[in-house]
Every structure is written in structure tokens, then in C-alpha cells.
C-alpha positions in Angstrom: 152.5 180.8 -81.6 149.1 181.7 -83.0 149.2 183.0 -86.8 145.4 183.2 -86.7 144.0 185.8 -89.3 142.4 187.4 -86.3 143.8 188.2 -82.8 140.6 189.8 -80.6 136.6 190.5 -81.4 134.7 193.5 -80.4 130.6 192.2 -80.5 131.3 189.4 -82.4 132.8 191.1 -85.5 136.5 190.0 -85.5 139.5 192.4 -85.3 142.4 191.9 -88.0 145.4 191.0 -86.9 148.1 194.0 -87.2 151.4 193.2 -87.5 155.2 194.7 -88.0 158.1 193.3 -90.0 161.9 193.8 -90.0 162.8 196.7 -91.8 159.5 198.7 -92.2 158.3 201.2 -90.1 154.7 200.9 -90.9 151.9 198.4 -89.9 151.0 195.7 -92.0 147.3 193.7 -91.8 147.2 189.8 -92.5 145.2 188.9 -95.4 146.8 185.3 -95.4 147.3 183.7 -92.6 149.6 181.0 -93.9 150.7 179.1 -97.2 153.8 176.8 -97.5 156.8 177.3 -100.0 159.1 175.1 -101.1 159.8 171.4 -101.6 161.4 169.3 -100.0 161.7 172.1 -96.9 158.9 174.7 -96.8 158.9 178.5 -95.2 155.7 178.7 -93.5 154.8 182.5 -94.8 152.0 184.8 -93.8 150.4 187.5 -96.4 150.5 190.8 -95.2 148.6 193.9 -96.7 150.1 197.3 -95.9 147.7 200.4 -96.3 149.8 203.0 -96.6 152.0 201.7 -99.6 149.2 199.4 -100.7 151.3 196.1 -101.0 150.7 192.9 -100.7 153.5 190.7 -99.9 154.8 187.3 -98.2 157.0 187.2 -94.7 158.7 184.1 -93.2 156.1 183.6 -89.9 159.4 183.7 -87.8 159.8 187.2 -88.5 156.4 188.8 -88.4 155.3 190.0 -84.6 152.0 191.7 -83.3 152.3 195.1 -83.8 151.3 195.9 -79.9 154.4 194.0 -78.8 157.8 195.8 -78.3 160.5 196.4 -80.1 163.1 193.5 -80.5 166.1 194.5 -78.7 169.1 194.3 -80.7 172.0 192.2 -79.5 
């Protein structure tokens, strides 16, 4: 899995990556594409900006998808 700041580039300039999150409906942009918290086990978290509220805040990497892929089905 690639938690790469940017996912495509149009003439060079890169694209951000835009991603979704459990429980929010809205689409979040990565400002950070990784930093490591705790000790002796660390969550590998990504820090996402989302526009419309204007936070900034940390998500586990397991949970954050691209926000052009589907839905997770529940079950």
C-alpha cells in the first residue's frame, strides 16, 4: 500500500492525494503522509486536512482509503 503525499500528476505539477475516513462524509487531503506514535508499538498515522470543516487531524493508515475507491461493504 502506497501512503505517498501524492497519488497522480497532470504536467508535472503533482495532484494531492484525497482521501475518506470511517465516519465522515466528507473528503479529506493529506498534508502528512506519515509519522509514528507510540513506544514500544507505533500506529503508523497519516495527517489529513479537511476543507470544508478546516481540520487538521491524525488517522491510523489502516483506515484511511483513496477517496475514488468504493465504499467498504459492511459485514
Amino acid at each position: 500500500m502506497d501512503f505517498s503525499v501524492t497519488t497522480k500528476t497532470y504536467g508535472g505539477t503533482p495532484e494531492p492525494r484525497r482521501v475518506r475516513v470511517p465516519n465522515r462524509d466528507d473528503v479529506g487531503i493529506v498534508v502528512n503522509p506519515g509519522m509514528n506514535f507510540g513506544m514500544p508499538q507505533s500506529i503508523y498515522c497519516l495527517g489529513i486536512h479537511f476543507p470544508e470543516t478546516g481540520e487538521c487531524l491524525y488517522y491510523d493508515a489502516k483506515r484511511v482509503r483513496d477517496a475514488e475507491e468504493p465504499a467498504a461493504t459492511p459485514g
